[in-house]
N, C-alpha and C positions, 0 to 999 in steps of 0.2 A: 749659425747663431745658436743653436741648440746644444746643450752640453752634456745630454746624458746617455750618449752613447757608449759610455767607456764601463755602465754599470747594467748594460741592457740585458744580460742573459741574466744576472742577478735580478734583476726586475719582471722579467718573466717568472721565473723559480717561483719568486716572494709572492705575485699574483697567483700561481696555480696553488701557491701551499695557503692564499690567503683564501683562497673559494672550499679549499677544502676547510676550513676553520670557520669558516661561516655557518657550514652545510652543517657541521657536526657538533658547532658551539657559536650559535647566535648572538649568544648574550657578550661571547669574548669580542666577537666579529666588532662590535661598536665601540669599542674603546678607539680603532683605528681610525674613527671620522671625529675625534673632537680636538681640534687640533688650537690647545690652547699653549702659550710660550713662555722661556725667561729665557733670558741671554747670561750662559752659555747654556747652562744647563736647559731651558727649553722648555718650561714648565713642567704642568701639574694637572693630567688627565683626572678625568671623573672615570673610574675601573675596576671591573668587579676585584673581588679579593683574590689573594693566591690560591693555588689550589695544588697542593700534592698527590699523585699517585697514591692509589690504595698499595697497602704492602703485600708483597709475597709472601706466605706463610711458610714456603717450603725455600727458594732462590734467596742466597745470600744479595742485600743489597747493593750496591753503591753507589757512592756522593758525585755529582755530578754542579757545578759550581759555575755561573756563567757573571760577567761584563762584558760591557759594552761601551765602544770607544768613537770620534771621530775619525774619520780617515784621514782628515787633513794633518792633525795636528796630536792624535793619537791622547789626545783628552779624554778624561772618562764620562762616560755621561750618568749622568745621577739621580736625572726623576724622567716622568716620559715614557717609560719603557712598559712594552705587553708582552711578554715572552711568551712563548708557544713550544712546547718538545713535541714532536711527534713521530710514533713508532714507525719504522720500518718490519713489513713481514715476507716470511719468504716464498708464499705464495702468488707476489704479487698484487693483490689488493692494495689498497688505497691504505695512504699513511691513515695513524687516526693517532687523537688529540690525546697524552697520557699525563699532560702534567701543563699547569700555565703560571704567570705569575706577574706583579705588576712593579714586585721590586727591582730598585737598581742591580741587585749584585744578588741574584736567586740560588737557593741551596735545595738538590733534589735527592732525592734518596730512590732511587731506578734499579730495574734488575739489569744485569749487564746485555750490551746489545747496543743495536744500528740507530741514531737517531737523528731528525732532525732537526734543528733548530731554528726556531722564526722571531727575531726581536723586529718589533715594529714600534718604529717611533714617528709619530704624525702618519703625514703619508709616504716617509721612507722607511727602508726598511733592510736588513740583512740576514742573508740565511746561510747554515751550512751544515754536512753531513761530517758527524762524529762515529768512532764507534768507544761506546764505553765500558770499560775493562772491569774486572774486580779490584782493582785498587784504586779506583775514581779516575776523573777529570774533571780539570779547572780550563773552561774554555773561553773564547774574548770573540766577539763578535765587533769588525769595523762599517759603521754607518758612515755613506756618504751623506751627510745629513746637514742642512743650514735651517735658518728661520727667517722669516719675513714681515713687517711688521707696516702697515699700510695706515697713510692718512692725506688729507684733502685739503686746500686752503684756498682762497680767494684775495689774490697778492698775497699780502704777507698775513694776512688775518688765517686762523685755522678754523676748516669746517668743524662742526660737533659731530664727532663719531655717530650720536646717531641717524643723522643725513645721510650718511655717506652708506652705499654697497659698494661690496669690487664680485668682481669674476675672474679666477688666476686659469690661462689659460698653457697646455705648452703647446707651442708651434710646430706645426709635419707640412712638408714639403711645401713652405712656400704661404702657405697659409698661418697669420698670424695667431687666430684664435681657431687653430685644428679641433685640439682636444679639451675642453673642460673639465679641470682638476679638482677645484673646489671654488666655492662661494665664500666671503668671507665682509664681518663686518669692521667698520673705522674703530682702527685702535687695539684691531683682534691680532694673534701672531701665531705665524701659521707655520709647521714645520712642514719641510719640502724636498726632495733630495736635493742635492747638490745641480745645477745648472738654469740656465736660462729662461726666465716666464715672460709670458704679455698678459699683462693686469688690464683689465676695462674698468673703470672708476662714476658711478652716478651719482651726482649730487641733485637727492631729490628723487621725484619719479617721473622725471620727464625729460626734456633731453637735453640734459646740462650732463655731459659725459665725455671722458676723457680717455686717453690709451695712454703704456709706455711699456716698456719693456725692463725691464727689470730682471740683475743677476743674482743668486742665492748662492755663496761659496758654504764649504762643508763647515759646522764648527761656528758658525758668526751667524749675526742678526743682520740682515740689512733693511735697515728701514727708507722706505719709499713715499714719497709726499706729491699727490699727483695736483698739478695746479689747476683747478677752473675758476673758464670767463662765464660769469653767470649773475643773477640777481635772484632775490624776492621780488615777487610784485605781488600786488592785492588788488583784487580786482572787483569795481563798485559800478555800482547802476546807479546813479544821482540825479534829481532834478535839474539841479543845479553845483557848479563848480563847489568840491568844499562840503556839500548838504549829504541829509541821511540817505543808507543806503536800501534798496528797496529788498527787501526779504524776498526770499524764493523766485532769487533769477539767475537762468540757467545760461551756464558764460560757455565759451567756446574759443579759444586760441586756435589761431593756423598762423602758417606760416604766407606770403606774399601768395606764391604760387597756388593757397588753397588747402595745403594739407592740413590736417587735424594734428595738434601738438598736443594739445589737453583739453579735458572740458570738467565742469565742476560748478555746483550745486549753490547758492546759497545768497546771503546776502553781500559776503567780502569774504571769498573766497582767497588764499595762497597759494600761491601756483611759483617755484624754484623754473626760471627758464633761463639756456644759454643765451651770449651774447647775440645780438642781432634783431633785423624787423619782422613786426608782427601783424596780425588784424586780429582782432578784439572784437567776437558778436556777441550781445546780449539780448536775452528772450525771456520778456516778463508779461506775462497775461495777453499773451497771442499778438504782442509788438515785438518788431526785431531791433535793435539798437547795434551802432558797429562803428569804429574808430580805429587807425591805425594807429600804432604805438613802436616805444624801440630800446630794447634793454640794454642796456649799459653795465659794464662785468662790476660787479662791487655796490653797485646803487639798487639798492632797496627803495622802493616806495610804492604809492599809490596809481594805479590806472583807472581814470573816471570816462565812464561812458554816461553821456548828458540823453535823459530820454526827452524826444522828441516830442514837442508839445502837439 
C-alpha cells in the first residue's frame, strides 16, 4: 500500500542533512513544518529571508543558480521552496550551512568547491551533491512532491473547518497509523511526498471520528472529504419537558456498556457525538439524574434529563 519506497535513500539523506540544519540554523529548521498549499504551485510559507554567503576577499567567486521541479511532470515549482547549500570539507566534519534561500529560482555567488544542496518543500524534500567550478553552475533539483487538501461533511452538508482535526499518518508493516507525520486542520493543505497516507478525521473532541486512506501523487492536489455519522446534542437538566435549564449541572455521557465518552460542565452544555446509544447522567446539588438517549447522524437537537421530584 505504501509508495515511498522508490525515494527512501533520498529521504534518509534529506533527514540527516535536515538535523544537521536545525543544529546549526534553528530558525531555517521551521519553515519545514508550515505546510501551507496552492495547487500546482503549493503555496506560500511564512520563511525567514535569503541569506548569501559572506564573500571571499581573496577566492574568485562563482554563480551557482538552482530550480526546482516535479518529478512527475517535470513542472517547475515556484513558491514553497527553503533552500539550503551546505559545505563539504576535507577533513571530514560535518557539512555546515553557507548559504539558504526562500526563493524559487536562488542566485549564489560561492567560492568554488563540493556542495550540497537541500530544497525542502513541506515535508518533502530533495537533495544532491554538486561540485562547483569557476565558471558556475545552473542546477535543478526533482521533488517527488504532491499536496493534500482535507475536509469533513455529514451527508452532503460540510463540516466547518474549524470542527474538524485530522492526523496524516504513513503506514509500516501492517499497521495503519505506524508513523505520525503531521497534524493538520479542516481546509489546511499539506505538502507531502509522493505516496500513500491513512488520515484519522475528528469532528469535535469526542468520538465522532473517521479513517481512510488516501493517495498523494507528485505534482497534484488531492483533496479528501472524510464522511461522518454524528450529531450536535445539547444537553439540559429540566424540571420539566420543554422548561429552563438548571445552571451548574455536571453531565456525564457513556456509552451502554458504561464507558465515559464526555463529561461537561454547565447549564446546556454541547457535546458533537457519533452515531449510536447512549446514557446521559446528570449531577446537580448532590442528586443524580440519568436517561438513555440515541444519536442519529445529521440530527442536531436537545437531550432533556427530567429531575426527579
Amino acid at each position: 500500500m505504501l509508495e515511498l519506497d522508490g525515494f527512501e535513500g533520498r529521504r534518509r539523506l534529506a533527514a540527516s542533512l535536515l538535523a544537521i540544519a536545525l543544529a546549526l540554523d534553528p530558525v531555517v529548521g521551521s519553515a519545514q513544518v508550515q505546510p501551507a498549499m496552492q495547487a500546482p504551485a503549493l503555496g506560500n510559507d511564512a520563511a525567514p529571508p535569503s541569506i548569501q554567503p559572506a564573500q571571499s576577499q581573496t577566492t574568485p567567486l562563482a554563480s551557482l543558480t538552482l530550480t526546482a521541479q516535479f518529478a512527475s511532470d517535470r513542472k517547475p515549482i515556484r513558491s514553497g521552496l527553503v533552500w539550503r547549500v551546505l559545505s563539504e570539507t576535507a577533513d571530514g566534519s560535518p557539512p555546515r550551512i553557507v548559504a539558504r534561500s526562500t526563493d524559487a529560482q536562488p542566485f549564489f555567488s560561492l567560492e568554488p568547491g563540493t556542495y550540497l544542496l537541500h530544497a525542502a518543500y513541506g515535508f518533502a524534500s530533495g537533495t544532491k551533491r554538486v561540485t562547483l567550478g569557476p565558471m558556475g553552475l545552473r542546477e535543478q533539483i526533482s521533488i517527488s512532491a504532491g499536496g493534500l487538501s482535507l475536509a469533513g461533511s455529514i451527508g452532503d452538508a460540510p463540516i466547518a473547518p474549524a470542527q474538524l482535526s485530522f492526523q496524516i499518518f504513513v503506514p509500516l508493516q501492517g499497521n495503519s497509523e505506524g508513523r505520525l507525520i503531521a497534524n493538520a486542520k479542516g481546509g489546511e493543505l499539506i505538502r507531502l511526498p509522493e505516496g500513500t497516507y491513512h488520515v484519522v478525521s475528528t469532528y469535535g473532541d469526542s468520538n465522532a471520528i473517521q479513517r481512510a486512506d488516501v493517495k498523494v501523487e507528485s505534482g497534484k492536489v488531492t483533496d479528501a472529504t472524510l464522511h461522518h455519522r454524528a450529531a450536535r446534542v445539547t444537553l439540559k437538566l429540566v424540571a420539566a419537558p420543554g422548561g429552563e435549564a438548571f445552571a451548574g449541572t455536571a453531565f456525564s455521557v457513556l456509552t451502554p456498556g458504561g464507558d465515559v465518552i464526555r463529561e461537561a460542565i454547565g447549564a446546556f452544555p454541547q457535546v458533537i457525538l457519533a452515531e449510536g446509544d447512549y446514557v446521559l447522567i446528570a449531577r446537580q446539588e448532590g442528586q443524580v439524574h440519568s436517561r438513555d438517549f440515541k444519536v442519529e447522524s445529521g440530527l442536531d437537537r436537545d437531550i432533556e434529563v427530567l429531575a426527579a421530584k
